[in-house]
C-alpha positions as CSV (number, residue, x, y, z in Angstrom):
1,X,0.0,0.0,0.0
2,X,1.7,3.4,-1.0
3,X,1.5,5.5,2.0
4,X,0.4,9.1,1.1
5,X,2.1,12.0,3.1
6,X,-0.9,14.9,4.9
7,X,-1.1,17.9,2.8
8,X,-0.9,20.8,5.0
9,X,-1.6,24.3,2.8
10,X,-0.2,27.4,4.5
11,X,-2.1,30.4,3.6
12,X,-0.3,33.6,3.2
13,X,-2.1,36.9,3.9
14,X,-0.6,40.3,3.0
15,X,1.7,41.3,5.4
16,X,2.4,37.6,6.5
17,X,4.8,37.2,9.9
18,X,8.1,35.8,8.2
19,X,9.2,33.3,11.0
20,X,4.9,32.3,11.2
21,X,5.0,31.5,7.6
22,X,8.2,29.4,7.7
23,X,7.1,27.4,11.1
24,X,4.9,24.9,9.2
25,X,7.6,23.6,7.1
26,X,9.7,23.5,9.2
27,X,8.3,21.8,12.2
28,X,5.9,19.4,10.2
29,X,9.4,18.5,7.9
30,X,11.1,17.0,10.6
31,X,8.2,14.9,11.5
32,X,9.2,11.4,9.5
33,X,8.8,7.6,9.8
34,X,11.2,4.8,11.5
35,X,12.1,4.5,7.7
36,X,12.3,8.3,7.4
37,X,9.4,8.3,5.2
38,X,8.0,12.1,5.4
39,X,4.6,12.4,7.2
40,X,3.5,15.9,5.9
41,X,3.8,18.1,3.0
42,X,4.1,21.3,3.2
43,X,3.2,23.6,0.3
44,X,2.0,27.8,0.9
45,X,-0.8,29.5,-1.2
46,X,-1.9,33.0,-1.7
47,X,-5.6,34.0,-2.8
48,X,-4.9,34.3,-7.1
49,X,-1.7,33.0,-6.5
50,X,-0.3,36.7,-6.0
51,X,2.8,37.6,-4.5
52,X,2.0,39.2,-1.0
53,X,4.5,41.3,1.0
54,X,5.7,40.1,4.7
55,X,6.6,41.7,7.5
56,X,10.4,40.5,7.2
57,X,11.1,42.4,4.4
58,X,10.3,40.3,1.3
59,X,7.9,39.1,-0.9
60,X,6.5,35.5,-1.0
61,X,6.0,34.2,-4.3
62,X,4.0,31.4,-4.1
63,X,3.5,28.3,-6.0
64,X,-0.5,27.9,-5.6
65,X,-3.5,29.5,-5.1
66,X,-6.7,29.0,-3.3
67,X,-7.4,25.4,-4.8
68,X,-4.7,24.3,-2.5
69,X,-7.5,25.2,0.1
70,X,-9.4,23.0,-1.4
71,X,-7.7,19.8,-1.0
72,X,-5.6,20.0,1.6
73,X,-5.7,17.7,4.9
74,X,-4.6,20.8,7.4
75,X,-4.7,24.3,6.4
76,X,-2.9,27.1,8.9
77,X,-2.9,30.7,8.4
78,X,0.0,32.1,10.0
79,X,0.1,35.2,11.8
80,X,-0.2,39.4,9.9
81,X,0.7,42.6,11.0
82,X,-1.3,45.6,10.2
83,X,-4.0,45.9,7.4
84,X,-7.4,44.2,7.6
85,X,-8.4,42.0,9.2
86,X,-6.4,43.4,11.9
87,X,-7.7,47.1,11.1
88,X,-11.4,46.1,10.4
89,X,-12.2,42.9,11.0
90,X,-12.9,42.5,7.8
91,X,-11.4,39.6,5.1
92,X,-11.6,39.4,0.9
93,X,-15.0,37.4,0.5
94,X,-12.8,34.6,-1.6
95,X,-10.5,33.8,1.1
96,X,-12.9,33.7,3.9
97,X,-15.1,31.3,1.2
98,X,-11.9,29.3,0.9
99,X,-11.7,29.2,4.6
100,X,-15.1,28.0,5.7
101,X,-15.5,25.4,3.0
102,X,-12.7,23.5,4.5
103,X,-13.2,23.8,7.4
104,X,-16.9,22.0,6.0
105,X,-15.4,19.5,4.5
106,X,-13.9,18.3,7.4
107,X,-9.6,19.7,6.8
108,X,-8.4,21.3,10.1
109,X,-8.0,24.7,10.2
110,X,-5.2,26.4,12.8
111,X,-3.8,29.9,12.8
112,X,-0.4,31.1,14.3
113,X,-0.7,34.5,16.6
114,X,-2.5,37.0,14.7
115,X,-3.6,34.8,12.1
116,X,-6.2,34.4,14.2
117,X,-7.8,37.6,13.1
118,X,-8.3,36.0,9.7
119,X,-9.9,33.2,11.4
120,X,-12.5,35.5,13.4
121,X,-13.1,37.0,9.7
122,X,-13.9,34.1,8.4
123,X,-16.4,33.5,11.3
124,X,-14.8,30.2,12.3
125,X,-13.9,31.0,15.9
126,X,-17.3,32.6,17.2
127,X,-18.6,30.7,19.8
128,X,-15.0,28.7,20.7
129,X,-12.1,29.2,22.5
130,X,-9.5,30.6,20.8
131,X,-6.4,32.8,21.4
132,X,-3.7,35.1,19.7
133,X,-0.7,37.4,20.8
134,X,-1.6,38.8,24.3
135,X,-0.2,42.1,22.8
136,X,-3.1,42.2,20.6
137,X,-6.1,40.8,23.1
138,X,-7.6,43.5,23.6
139,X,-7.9,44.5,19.8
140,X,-9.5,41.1,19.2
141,X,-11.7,41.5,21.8
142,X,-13.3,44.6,20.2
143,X,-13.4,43.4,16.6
144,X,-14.5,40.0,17.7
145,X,-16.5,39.9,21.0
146,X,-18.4,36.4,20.4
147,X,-15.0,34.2,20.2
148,X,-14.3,33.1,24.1
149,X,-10.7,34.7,24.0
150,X,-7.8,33.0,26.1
151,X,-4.7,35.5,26.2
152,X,-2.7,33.9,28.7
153,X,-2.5,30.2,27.1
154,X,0.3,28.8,24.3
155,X,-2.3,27.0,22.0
156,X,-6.2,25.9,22.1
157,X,-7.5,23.1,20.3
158,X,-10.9,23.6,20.2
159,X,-12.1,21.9,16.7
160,X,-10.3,25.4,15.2
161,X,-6.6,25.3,16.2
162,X,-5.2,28.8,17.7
163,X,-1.8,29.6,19.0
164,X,-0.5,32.7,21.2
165,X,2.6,35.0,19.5
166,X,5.3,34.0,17.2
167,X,7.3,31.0,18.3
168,X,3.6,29.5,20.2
169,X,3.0,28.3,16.3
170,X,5.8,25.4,17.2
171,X,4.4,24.4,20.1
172,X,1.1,24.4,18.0
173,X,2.6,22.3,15.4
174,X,4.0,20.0,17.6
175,X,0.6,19.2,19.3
176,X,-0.6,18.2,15.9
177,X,2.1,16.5,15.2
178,X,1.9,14.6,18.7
179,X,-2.0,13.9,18.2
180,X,-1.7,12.6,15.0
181,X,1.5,10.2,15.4
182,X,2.3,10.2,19.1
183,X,4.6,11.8,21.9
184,X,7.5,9.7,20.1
185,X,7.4,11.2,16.3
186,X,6.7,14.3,17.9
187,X,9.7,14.7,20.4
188,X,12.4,13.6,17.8
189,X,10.9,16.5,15.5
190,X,11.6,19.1,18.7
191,X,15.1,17.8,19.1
192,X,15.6,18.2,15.0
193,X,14.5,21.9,15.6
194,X,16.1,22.3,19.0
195,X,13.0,23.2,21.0
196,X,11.6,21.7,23.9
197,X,9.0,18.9,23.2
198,X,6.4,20.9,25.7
199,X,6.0,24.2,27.3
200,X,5.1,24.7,30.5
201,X,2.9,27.8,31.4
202,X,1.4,29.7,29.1
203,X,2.1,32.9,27.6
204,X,1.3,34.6,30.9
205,X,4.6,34.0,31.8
206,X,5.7,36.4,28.8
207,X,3.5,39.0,29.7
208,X,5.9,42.2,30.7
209,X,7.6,39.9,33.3
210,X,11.3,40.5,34.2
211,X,13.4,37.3,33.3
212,X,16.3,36.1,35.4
213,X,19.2,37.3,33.9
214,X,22.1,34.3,35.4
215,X,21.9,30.7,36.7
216,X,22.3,31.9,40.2
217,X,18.5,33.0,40.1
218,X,17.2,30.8,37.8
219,X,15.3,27.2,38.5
220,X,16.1,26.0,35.0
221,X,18.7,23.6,36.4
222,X,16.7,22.7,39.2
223,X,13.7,21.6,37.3
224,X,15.9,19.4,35.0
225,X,17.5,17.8,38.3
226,X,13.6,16.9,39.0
227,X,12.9,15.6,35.9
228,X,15.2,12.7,36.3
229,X,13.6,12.2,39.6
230,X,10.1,11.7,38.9
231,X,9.7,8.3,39.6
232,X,10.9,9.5,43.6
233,X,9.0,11.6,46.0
234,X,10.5,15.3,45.6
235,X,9.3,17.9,48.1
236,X,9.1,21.7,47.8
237,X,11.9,21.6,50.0
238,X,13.9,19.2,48.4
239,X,13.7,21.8,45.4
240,X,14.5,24.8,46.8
241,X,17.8,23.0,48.5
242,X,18.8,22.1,45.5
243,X,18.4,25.5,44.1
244,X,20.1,27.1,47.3
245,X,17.3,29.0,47.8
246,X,14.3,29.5,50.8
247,X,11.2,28.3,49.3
248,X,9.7,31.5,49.4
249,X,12.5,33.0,47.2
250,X,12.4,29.7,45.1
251,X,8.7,29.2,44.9
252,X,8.8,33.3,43.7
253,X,11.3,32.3,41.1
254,X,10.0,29.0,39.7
255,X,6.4,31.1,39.1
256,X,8.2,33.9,37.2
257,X,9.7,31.7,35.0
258,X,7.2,28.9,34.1
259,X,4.0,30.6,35.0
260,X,3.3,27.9,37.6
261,X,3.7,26.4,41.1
262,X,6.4,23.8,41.5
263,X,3.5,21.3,42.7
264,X,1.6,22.2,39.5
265,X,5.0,21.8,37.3
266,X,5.7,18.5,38.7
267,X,2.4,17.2,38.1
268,X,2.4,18.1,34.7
269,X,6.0,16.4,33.9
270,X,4.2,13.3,35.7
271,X,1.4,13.6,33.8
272,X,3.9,14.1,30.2
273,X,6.2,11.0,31.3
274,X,2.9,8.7,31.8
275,X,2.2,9.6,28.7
276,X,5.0,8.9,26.9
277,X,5.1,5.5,29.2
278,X,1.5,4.6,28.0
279,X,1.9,5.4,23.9
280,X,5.5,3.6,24.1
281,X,5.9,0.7,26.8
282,X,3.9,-2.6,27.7
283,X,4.0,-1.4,31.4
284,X,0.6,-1.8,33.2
285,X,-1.2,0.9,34.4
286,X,0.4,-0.1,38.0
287,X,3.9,0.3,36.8
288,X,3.2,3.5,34.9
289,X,1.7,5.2,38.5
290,X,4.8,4.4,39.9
291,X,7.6,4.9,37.2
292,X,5.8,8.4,37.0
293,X,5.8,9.1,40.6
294,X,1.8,9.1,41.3
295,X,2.9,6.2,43.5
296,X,-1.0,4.6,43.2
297,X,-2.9,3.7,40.1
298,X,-6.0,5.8,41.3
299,X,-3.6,8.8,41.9
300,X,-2.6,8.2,38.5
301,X,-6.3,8.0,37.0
302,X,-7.6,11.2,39.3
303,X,-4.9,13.4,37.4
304,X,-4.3,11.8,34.1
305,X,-8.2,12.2,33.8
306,X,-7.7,15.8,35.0
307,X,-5.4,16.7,33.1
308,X,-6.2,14.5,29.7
309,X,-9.4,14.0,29.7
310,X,-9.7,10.5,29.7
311,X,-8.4,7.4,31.8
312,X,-4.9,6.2,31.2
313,X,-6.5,3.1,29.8
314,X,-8.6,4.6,27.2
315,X,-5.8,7.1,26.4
316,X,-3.5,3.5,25.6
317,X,-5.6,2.3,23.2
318,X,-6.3,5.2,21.3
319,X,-2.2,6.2,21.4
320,X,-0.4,2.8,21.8
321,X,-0.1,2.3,17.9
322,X,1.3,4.6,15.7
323,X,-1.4,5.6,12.9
């Protein structure tokens, strides 16, 4: 059986972000097969084919127009800067056409930061959850009040894909890419792009807060000392120690810089290593609890569930096999 590569069409708006348009092809190009078979095509469009200016200083001449649209198994709509829809909420009759009949047809539609202006346009986020830069939140707000805005999250997957400023589109693209072949496929395209597999926090944490500027305030080493501990019981105070900090000071820092508590950090790594354990081991649900660190299978369940949305069984047979 010849195995057929998902088209994803990457639709470029005037005054496209350059490094929104590019993320696509590059994230969903690392994304191969144990034979290195290539999962997804990449290919970008423009309405009439037409060149359109980007933000980055160049044009983009593309090789296809709308009928890519039409065909394509994923279409994304990276992010724009200035002119409508941004201006107006407003969106050329043909593209928002374009936009709606895929999303019809049953192709999955996402948008990188502000591309989720020309989703709103289109009239495919009213009603849903969606978000976009948090620069810009209030802007969407008033040109768009019937889409259930999120400012402070990294992506939402909410039947129309959405993802906060600039470099959120590769976490975004990495979710796909992790829902449609697995935590494995996806991790080993993060390393080829030498970006984390998953974010913690959301883009709250970027929102006008003062970074640690050296390793002697920072919990970065910290949390990777409790990453290879996950399976053991690690205390706030067993953190800060290791950080040579108090646990008020640390607990302050670990907040500014992931946008969360350490207990919530850590149950979210637990949560991502069970995960990975379920989609990639024949470990029972027992031995996953404890090579996680939930120590009992019903802790396990009570935050997997939480946190998933379904019970670590279930979540097994959907993700145990590679599609």
């Amino acid at each position: 059986m010849t195995f057929a590569p998902h088209r994803v069409a990457v639709l470029a708006i005037d005054q496209v972000v350059g490094l929104d348009l590019g993320t696509p092809s590059q994230v969903f190009g690392t994304a191969r097969t144990d034979d290195l078979a290539q999962l997804y095509t990449v290919d970008t469009c423009t309405q009439g084919r037409r060149p359109v200016r980007s933000t980055a200083g160049f044009q983009v001449l593309p090789d296809h127009g709308l009928e890519l649209v039409e065909t394509a198994d994923t279409v994304i709509v990276p992010g724009i800067h200035g002119g409508p829809p941004m201006t107006d909420g407003t969106l050329d009759p043909a593209v928002a056409a374009a936009l709606r009949a895929a999303h019809q047809r049953g192709a999955r539609i996402m948008s990188i930061c502000t591309g989720a202006f020309v989703l709103a346009a289109a009239g495919l986020l009213d009603g849903r959850r969606a978000t976009t830069h948090w620069a810009y939140a209030n802007l969407f707000r008033q040109l768009h009040p019937d889409v259930d805005l999120d400012p402070e999250v990294l992506f939402i997957d909410d039947g129309v894909l959405t993802s906060a400023g600039v470099a959120a589109g590769i976490d975004l693209c990495l979710h796909v890419i992790r829902t449609d072949h697995g935590s494995e496929v996806a991790n080993r395209s993060a390393r080829r792009c030498v970006v984390p597999p998953w974010r913690d926090g959301g883009q709250a944490q970027y929102i006008e807060r003062p970074v640690p500027r050296t390793a002697e305030t920072g919990t970065a080493a910290t949390r990777e000392w409790a990453r290879q501990r996950l399976h053991e019981p690690v205390a706030l105070r067993d953190l800060a120690e290791h950080a040579r900090m108090s646990v008020r000071t640390f607990t302050r820092h670990f907040r500014s810089e992931t946008g969360l508590s350490p207990a919530q950090w850590l149950l979210r790594q637990r949560t991502e290593h069970a995960r990975l354990l379920l989609e990639t081991t024949d470990l029972t649900v027992d031995q996953v609890a404890r090579h996680a660190g939930f120590g009992t299978t019903s802790a396990l369940r009570q935050h997997f569930h939480h946190r998933v949305g379904v019970a670590p069984s279930a979540y097994r047979r959907t993700f145990r096999h590679t599609p």
